[in-house]
N, C-alpha and C positions, 0 to 999 in steps of 0.2 A: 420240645424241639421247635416247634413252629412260633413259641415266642422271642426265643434265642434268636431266629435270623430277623424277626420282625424288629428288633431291637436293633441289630446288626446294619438292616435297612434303613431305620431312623436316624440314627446314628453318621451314617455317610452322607459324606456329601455338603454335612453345615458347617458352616465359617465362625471358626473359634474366635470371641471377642477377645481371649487374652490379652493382657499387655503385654508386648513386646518388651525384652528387657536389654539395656546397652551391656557392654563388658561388666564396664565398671560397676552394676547395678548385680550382674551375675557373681561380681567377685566380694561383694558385700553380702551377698545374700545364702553364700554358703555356709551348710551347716558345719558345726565343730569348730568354727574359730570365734575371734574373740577381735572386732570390727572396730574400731576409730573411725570418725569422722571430721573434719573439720573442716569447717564452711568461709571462704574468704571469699567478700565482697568484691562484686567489680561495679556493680551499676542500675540502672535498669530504664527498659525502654517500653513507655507507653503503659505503665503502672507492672509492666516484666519485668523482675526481677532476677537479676543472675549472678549466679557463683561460683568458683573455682571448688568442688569437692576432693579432700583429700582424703583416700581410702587407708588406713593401715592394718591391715592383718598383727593385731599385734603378738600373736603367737609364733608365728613365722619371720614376722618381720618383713614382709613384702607391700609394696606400696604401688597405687596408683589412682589415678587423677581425672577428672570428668567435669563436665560444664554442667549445672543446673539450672533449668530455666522456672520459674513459677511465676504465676498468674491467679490473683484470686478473683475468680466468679462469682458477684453477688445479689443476691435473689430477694425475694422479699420477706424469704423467712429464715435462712441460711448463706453462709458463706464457702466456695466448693471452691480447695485450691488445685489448680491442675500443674502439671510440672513432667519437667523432660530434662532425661540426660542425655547428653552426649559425649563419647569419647574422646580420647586425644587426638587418636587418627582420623575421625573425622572434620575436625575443626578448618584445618587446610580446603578440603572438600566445599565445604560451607559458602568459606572465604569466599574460593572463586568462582562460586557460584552467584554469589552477591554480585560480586564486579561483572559480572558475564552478564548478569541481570540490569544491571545499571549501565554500563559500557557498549552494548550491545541489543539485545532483547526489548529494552523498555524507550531504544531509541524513537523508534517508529509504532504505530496502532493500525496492526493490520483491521484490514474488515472482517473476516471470519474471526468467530471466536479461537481465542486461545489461553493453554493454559503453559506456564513452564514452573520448576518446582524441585527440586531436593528435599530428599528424606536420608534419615539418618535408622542404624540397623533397630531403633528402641522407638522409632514411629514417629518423632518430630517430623515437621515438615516446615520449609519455609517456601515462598512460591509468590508467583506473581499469576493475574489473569486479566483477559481485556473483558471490562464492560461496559455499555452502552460510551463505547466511542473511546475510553480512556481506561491503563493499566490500571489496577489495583492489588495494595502487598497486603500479605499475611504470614504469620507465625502460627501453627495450628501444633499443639503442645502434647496432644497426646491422639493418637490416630484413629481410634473408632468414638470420638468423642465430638459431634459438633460443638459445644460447646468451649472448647479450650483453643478459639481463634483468638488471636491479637492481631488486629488491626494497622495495619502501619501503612505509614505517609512513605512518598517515592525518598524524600529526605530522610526521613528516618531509618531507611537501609543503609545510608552513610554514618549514622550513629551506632547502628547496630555494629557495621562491618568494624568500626575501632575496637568497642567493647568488644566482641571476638579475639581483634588484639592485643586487647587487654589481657584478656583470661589466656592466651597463648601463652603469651609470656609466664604467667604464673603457672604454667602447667607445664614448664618446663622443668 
């Protein structure tokens, strides 16, 4: 008896590393069907790579569509690719977080630190933050992961934001 709640107690309270999973990642990964994939090119920014993912159930016949972003991390004795989905309904979201980031937010450098930032339900996050005087962007690919940041220039949120509408468009 007195193991069982000491178990009980250890147990509460810690913060599951899992991965987060998008829809689209949920609706692949279910058992009993029978998954197509197909991966269409948009681009890629700053060695990121992305693509238009088309899901088919092909037992059912139902279909949908997600952003994949991948980044390969490499080390001195391995290559670790890290990668994020995004759904379709987030993609809008994104968007104008981008523009709000660019148009707005990144106009001025306040003196206290700040951070600003979107994340998506599968643990992407894209963000901006002021250091030593001056904004700085990133792409962070997978959420409990420091390792899966991509780096990006204030210009390269304007590449980014196309490619987005890029992949919009095919995810229509």
């Amino acid at each position: 008896m007195l193991m069982i709640s000491m178990i009980g107690i250890n147990g509460f309270g810690q913060q599951s590393n899992d991965k987060q999973l998008s829809n689209a990642e949920q609706f692949s990964a279910k058992s009993g069907t029978l998954i197509q994939k197909v991966f269409l090119p948009i681009g890629t920014i700053k060695k990121c790579e992305m693509q238009v993912i088309e899901y088919t159930d092909l037992i059912s016949n139902t279909k949908t569509k997600a952003l994949k972003l991948s980044y390969d991390v490499v080390s001195s004795y391995s290559t670790d690719t890290k990668t994020a989905v995004l759904d379709t309904d987030e993609i809008d979201g994104l968007m104008k977080s981008i523009k709000l980031m660019q148009d707005k937010v990144m106009l001025t450098v306040p003196t206290d630190y700040t951070e600003v930032s979107f994340k998506s339900r599968g643990g992407f996050e894209a963000g901006c933050f002021v250091s030593k005087g001056a904004w700085s962007s990133y792409l962070k690919l997978e959420k409990f992961d420091g390792k899966s940041y991509v780096w990006i220039e204030k210009d390269d949120l304007t590449t980014f934001y196309d490619l987005l509408a890029q992949a919009k468009l095919k995810m229509q």
